[in-house]
C-alpha positions in Angstrom: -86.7 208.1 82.2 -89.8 206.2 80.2 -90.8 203.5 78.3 -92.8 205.1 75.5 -95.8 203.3 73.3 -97.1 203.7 70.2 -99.6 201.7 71.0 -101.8 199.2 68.6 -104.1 196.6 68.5 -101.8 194.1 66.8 -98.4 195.5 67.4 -96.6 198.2 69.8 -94.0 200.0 68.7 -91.5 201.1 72.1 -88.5 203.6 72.8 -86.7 204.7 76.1 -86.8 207.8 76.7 -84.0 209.7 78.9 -85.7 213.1 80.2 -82.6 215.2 81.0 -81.5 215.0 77.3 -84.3 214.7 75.6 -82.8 211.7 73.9 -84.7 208.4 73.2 -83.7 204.9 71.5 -86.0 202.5 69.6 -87.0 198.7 71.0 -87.5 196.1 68.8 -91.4 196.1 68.0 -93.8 193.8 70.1 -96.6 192.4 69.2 -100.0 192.7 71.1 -101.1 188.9 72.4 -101.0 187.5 75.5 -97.3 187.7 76.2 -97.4 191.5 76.0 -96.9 192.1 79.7 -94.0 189.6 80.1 -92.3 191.4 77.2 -92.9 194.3 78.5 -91.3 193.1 82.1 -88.2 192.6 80.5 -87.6 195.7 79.2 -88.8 197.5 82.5 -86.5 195.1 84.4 -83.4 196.6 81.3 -84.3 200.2 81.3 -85.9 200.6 84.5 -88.0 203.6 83.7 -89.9 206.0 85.9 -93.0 206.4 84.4 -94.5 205.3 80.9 -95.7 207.6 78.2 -98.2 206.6 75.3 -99.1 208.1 72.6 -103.1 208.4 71.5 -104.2 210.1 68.3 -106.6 212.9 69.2 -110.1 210.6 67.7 -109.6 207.4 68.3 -112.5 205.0 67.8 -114.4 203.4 70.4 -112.8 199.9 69.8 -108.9 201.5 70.2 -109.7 203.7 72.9 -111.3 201.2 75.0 -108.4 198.8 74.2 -105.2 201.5 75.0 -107.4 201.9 78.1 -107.2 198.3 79.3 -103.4 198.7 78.2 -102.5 201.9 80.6 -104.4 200.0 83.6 -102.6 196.5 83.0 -99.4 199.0 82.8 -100.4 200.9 86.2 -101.6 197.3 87.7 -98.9 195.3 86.8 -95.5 197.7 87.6 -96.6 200.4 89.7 -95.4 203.3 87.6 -97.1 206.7 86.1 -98.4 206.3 83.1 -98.3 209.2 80.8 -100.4 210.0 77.5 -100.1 212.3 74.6 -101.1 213.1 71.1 -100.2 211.4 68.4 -101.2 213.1 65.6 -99.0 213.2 62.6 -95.9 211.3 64.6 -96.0 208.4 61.6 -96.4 211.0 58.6 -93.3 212.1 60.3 -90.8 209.1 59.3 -89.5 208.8 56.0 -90.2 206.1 54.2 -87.0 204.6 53.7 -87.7 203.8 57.6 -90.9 202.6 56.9 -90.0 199.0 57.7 -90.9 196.4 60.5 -89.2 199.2 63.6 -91.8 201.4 62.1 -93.8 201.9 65.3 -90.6 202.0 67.2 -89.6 204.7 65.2 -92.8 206.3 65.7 -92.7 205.9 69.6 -89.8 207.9 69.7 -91.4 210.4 68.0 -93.9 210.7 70.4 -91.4 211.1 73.0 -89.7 213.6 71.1 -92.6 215.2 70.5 -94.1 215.6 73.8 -90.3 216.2 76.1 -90.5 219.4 73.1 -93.6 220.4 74.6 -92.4 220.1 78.2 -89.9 222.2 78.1 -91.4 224.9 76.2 
């Protein structure tokens, strides 16, 4: 089971993720400031995942990458859990617009999930 990220610079969007199935259910969006980690904590202490999977769009720019990388080792660091990352690409263009709306990003990290337990079974 995961907690998956579709990780940004001002806001995250988050889904778990249940392997077995392959099913997944949006979180409610959280917003990237200093009380990330504690917001985090409380849905690892709900879900209680294995591991964490984020997405990353295949050419990020120097700024994102360097923050998602100080995310994924204050994820490692703080819960002692895997952390897993995948491509990105086109997960949002996926989402209809109707859904376009403040879960956006939640919506999107369960594509990602979607996207990459697809490609693990394959």
């Amino acid at each position: 089971m995961f907690l998956c990220f579709d990780f940004g610079v001002k806001k995250i969007g988050i889904c778990f993720g249940e392997t077995i199935a392959g099913s997944s259910t949006p979180l409610p969006l959280i917003k990237n400031n200093d009380e990330l980690m504690k917001k985090i904590k409380a849905y690892v202490d709900e879900w209680d995942p294995d591991a964490f999977l984020i997405g990353c769009p295949s050419k990020p720019s120097k700024d994102f990458f360097k923050q998602l990388n100080i995310f994924k080792k204050n994820l490692r660091n703080e819960f002692k859990l895997d952390v897993f990352q995948c491509n990105e690409d086109f997960t949002s263009q996926i989402i209809s617009s109707e859904f376009k709306n403040k879960e956006y990003d939640s919506l999107s990290a369960q594509k990602i999930f979607e996207s990459w337990v697809n490609i693990k079974s394959e």
